[in-house]
Backbone as a printed PyTorch tensor [residue, N CA C, xyz], in Angstrom:
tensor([[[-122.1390,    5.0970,  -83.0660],
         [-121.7200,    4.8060,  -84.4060],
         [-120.7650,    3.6250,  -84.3580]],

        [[-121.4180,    2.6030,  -85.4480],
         [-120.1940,    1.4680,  -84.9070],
         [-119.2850,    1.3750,  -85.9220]],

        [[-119.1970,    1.9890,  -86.5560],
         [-118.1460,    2.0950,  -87.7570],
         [-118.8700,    2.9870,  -88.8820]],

        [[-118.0380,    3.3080,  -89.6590],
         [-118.6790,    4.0250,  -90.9970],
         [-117.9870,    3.0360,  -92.3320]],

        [[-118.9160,    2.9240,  -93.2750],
         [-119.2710,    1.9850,  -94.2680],
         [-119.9510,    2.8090,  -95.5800]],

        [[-119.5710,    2.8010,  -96.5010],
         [-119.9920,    3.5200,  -97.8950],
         [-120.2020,    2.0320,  -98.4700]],

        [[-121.5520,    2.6220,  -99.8490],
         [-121.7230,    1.1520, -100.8980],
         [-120.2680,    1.4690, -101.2430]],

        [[-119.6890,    0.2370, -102.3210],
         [-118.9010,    0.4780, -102.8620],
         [-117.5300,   -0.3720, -101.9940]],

        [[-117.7970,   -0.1740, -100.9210],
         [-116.3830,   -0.5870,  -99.9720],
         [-117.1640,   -1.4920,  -99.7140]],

        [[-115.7630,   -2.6310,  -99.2470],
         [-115.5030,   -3.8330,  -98.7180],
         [-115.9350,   -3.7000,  -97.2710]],

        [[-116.3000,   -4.5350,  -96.3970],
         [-116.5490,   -4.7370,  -95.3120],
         [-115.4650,   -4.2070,  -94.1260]],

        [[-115.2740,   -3.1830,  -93.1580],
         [-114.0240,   -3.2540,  -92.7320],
         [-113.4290,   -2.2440,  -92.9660]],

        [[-113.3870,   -1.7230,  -94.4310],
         [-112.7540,   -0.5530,  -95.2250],
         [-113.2610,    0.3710,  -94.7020]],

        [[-112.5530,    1.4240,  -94.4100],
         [-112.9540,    3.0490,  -94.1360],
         [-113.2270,    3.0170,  -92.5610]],

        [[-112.7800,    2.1920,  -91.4250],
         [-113.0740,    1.8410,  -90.2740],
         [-111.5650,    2.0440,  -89.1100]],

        [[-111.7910,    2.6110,  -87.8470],
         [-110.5990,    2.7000,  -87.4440],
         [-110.7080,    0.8070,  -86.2840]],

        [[-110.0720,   -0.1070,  -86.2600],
         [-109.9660,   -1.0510,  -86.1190],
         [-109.1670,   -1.4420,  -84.7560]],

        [[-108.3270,   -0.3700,  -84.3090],
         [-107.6300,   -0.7750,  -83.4330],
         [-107.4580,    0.8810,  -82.6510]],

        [[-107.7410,    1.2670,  -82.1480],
         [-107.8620,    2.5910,  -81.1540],
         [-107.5200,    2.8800,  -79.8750]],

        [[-106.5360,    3.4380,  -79.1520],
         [-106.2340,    3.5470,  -77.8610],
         [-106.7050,    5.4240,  -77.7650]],

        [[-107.3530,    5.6900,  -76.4820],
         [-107.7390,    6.8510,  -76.3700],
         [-106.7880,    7.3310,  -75.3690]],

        [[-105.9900,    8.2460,  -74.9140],
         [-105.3150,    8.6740,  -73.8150],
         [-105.6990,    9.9620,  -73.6170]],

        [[-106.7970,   10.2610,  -71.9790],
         [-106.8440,   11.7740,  -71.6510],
         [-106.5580,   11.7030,  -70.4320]],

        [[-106.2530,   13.1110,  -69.7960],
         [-106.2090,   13.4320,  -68.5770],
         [-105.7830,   15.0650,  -68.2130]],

        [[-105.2210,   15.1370,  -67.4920],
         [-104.7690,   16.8760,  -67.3830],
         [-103.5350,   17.1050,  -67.6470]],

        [[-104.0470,   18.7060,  -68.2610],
         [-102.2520,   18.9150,  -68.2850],
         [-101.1210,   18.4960,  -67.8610]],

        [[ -99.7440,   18.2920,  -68.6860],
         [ -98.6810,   18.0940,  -68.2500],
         [ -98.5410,   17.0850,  -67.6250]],

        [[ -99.6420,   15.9910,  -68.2230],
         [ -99.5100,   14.2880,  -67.4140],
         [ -98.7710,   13.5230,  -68.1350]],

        [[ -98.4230,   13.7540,  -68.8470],
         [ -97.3420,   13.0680,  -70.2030],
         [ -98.0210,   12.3450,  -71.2950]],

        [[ -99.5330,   12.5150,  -71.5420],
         [ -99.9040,   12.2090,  -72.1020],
         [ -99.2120,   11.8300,  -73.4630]],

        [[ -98.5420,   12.7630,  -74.1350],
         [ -98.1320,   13.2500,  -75.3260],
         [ -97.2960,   11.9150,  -75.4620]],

        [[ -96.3070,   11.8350,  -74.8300],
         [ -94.9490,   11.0440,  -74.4890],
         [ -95.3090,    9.7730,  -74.7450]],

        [[ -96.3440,    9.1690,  -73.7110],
         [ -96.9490,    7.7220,  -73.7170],
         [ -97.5350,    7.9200,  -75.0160]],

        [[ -98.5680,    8.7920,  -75.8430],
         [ -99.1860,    8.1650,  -76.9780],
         [ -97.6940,    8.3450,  -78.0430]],

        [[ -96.6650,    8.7210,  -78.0460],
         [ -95.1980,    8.8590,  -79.1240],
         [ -95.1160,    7.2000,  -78.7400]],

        [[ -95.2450,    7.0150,  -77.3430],
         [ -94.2150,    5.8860,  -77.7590],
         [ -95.0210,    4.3860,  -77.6670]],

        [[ -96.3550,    4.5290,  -77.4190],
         [ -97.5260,    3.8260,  -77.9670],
         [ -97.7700,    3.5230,  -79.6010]],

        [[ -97.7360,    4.8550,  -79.9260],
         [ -97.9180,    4.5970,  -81.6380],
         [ -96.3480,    4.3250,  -82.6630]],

        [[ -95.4300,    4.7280,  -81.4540],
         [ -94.2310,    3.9610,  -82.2270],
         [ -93.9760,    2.4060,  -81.9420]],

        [[ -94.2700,    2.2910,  -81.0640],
         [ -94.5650,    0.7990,  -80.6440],
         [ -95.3780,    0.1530,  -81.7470]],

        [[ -96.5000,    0.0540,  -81.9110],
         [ -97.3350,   -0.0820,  -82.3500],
         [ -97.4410,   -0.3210,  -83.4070]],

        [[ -96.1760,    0.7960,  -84.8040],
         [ -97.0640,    1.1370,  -85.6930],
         [ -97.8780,    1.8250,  -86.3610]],

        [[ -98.5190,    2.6180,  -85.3110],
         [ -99.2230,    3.7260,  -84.7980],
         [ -99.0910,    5.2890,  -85.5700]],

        [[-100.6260,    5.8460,  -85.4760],
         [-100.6500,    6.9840,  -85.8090],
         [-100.9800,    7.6810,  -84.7740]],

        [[-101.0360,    9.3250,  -84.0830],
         [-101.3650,    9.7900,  -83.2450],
         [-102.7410,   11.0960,  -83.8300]],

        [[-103.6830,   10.9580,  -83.3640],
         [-104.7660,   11.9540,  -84.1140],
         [-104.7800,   13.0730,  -82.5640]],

        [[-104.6860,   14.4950,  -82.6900],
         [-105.0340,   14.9400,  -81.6310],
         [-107.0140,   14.7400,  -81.0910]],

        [[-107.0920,   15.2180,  -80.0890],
         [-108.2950,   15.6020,  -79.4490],
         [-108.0910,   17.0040,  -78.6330]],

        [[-107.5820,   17.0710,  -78.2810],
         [-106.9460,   18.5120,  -77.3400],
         [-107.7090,   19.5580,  -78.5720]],

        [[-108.3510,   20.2280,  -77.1580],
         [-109.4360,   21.5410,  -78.0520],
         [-108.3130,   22.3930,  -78.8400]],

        [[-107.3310,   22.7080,  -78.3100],
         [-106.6870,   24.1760,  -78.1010],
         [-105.6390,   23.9190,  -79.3880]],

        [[-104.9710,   22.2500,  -79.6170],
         [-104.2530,   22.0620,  -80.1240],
         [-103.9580,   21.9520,  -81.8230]],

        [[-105.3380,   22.1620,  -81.7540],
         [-105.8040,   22.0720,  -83.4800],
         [-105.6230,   23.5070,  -83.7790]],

        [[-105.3560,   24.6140,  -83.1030],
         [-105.3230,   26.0510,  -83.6730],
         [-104.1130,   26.1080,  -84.3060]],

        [[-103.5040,   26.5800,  -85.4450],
         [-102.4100,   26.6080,  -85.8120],
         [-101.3100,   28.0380,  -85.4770]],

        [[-101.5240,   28.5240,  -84.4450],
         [-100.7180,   29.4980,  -84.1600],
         [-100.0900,   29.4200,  -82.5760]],

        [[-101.0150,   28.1100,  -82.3000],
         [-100.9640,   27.9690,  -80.3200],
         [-100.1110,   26.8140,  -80.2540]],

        [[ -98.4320,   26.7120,  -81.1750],
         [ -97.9860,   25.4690,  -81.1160],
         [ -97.3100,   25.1070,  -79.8980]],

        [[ -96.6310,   26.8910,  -79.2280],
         [ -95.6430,   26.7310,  -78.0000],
         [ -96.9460,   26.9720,  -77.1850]],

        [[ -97.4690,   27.6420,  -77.0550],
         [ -98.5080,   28.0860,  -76.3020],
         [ -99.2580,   26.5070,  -75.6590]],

        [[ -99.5650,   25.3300,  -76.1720],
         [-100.1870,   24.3110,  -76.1730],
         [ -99.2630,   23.2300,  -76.1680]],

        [[ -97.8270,   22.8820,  -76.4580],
         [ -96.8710,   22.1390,  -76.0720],
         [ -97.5080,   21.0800,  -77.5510]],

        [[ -97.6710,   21.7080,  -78.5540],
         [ -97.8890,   20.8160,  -80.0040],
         [ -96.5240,   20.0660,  -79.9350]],

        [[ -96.5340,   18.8240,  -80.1890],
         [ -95.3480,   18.0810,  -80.9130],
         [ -94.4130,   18.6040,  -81.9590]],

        [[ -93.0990,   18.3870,  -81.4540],
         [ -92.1920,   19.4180,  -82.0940],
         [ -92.0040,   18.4160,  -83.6950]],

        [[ -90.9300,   18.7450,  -84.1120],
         [ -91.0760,   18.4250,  -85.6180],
         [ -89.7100,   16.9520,  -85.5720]],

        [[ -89.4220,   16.6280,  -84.2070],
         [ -88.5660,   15.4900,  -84.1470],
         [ -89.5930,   14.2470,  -83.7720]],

        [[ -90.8260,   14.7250,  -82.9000],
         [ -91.5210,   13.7940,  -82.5910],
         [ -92.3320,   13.4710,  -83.6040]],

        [[ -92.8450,   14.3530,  -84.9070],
         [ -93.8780,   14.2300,  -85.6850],
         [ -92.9500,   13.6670,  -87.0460]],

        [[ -91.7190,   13.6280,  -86.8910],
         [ -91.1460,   12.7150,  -87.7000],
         [ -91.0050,   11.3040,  -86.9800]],

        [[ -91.1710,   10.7050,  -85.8930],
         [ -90.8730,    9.2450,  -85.2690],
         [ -92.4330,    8.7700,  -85.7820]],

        [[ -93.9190,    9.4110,  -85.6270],
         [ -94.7980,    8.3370,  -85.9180],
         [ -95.6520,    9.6910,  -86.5460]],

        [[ -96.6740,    9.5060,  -87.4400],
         [ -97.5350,   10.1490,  -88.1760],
         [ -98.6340,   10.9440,  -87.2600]],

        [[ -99.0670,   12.6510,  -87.3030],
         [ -99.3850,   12.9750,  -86.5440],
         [-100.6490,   13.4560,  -87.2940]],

        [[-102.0770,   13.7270,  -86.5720],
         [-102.9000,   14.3930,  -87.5360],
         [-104.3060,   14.8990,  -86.6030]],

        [[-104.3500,   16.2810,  -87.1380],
         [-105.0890,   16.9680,  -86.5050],
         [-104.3920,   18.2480,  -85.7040]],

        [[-103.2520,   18.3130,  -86.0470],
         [-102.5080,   19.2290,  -85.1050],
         [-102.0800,   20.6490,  -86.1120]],

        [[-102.9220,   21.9130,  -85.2700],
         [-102.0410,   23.1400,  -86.2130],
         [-103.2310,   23.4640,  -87.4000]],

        [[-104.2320,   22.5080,  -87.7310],
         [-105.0160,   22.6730,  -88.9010],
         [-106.3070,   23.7940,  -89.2060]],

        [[-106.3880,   24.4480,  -88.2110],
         [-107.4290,   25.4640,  -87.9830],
         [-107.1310,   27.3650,  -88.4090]],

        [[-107.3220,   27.3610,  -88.3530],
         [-107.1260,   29.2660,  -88.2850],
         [-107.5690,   29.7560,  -87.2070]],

        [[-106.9970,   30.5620,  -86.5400],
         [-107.1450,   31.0960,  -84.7730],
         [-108.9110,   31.9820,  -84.9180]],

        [[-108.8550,   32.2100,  -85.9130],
         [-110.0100,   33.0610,  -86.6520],
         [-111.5070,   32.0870,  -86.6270]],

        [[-111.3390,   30.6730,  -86.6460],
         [-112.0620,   29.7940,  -87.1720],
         [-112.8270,   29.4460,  -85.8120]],

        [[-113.9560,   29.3570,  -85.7170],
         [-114.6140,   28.3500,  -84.6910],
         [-114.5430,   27.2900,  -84.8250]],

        [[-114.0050,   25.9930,  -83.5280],
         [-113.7200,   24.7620,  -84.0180],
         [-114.6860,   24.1330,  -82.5970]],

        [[-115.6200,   22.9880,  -83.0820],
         [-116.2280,   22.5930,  -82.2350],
         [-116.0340,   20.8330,  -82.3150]],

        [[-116.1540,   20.7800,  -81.6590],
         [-116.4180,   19.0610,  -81.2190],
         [-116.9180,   18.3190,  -82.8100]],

        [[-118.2140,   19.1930,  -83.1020],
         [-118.6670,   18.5190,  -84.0550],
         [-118.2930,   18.7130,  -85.5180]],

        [[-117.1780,   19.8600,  -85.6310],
         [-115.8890,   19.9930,  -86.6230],
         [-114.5570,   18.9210,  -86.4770]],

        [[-114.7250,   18.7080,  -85.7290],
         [-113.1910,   17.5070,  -85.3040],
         [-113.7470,   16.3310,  -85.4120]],

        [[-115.0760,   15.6420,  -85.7580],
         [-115.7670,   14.8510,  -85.3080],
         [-115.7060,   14.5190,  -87.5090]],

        [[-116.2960,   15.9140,  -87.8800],
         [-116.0260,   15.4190,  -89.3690],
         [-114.7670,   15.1360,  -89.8450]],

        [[-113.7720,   15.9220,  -89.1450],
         [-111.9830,   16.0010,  -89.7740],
         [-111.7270,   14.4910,  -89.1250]],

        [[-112.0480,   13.9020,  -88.0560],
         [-111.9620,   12.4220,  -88.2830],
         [-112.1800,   11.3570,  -88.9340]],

        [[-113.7440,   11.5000,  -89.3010],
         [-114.5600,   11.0000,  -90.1940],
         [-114.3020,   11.2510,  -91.8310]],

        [[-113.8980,   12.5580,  -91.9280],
         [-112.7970,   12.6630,  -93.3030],
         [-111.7250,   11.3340,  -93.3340]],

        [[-110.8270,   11.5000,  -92.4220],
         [-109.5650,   10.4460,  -92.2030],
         [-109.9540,    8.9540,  -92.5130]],

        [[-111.1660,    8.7350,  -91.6570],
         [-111.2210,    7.7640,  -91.6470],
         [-111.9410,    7.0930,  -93.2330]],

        [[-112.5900,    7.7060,  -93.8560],
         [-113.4180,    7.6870,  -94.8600],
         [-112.1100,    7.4050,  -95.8760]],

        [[-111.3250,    8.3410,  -95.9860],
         [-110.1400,    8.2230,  -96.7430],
         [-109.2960,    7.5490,  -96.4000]],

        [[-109.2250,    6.4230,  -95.6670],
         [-108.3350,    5.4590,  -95.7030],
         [-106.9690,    5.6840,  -94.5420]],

        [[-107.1350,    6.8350,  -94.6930],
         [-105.8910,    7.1510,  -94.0660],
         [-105.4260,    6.6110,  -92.6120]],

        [[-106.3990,    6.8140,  -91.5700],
         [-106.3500,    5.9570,  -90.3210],
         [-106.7030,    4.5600,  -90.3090]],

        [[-106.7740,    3.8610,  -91.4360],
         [-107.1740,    2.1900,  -92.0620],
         [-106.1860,    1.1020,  -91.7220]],

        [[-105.7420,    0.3530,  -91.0660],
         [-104.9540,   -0.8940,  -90.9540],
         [-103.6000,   -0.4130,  -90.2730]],

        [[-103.7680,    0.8870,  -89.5990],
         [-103.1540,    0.7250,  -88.4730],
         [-103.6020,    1.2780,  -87.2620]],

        [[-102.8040,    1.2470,  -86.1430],
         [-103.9010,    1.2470,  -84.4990],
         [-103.4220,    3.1760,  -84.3580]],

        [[-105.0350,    3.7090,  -83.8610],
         [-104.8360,    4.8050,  -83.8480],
         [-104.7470,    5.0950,  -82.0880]],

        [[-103.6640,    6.3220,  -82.0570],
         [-103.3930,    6.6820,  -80.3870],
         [-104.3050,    8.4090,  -80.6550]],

        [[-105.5390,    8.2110,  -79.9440],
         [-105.9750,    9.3620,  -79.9910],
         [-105.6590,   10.1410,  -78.4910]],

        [[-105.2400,   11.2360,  -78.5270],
         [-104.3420,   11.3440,  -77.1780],
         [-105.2980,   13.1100,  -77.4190]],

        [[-105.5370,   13.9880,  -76.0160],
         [-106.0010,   15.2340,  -75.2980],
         [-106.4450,   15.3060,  -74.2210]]])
């Protein structure tokens, strides 16, 4: 997919434009480098981490506390119900939501899991 594009929009619009991906294993500091990537930056942070989108697994999963999610804009984190099946191709639309809506638009996204 090389971008997503609706009639109606401008060329460009509804597109994430600038993207850094950060994975690796637990407790590599992932988290840390994408805070201070997307504060650098500008930056928004979208999770990918399977576990981290459940909204009850915040200590359990080392979710970003509420000092870090005030320094740069966080999204995808906590949004599920423990109840809910969440697959790849559910996180795949909750992006594609974001991105459709503008919201991840004209600035660089740190997708970090």
């Amino acid at each position: 997919m090389s971008g997503i594009e609706h009639s109606g929009r401008q060329a460009g619009e509804g597109r994430v434009k600038n993207a850094i991906l950060i994975a690796g294993p637990t407790a590599s500091g992932k988290s840390a480098l994408a805070l201070d990537l997307a504060e650098l930056k500008g930056g928004v942070i979208v999770n990918t981490d399977s576990m981290q989108g459940y909204s009850v697994l915040d200590v359990l999963t080392a979710r970003p506390s509420a000092a870090e999610t005030a320094r740069v804009p966080h999204f995808l984190y906590g949004h599920v119900h423990p109840s809910t099946a969440y697959s790849t191709g559910a996180w795949l639309r909750d992006v594609t939501r974001l991105i459709e809506d503008g919201v991840l638009s004209g600035r660089p996204v740190v997708f970090v899991g």
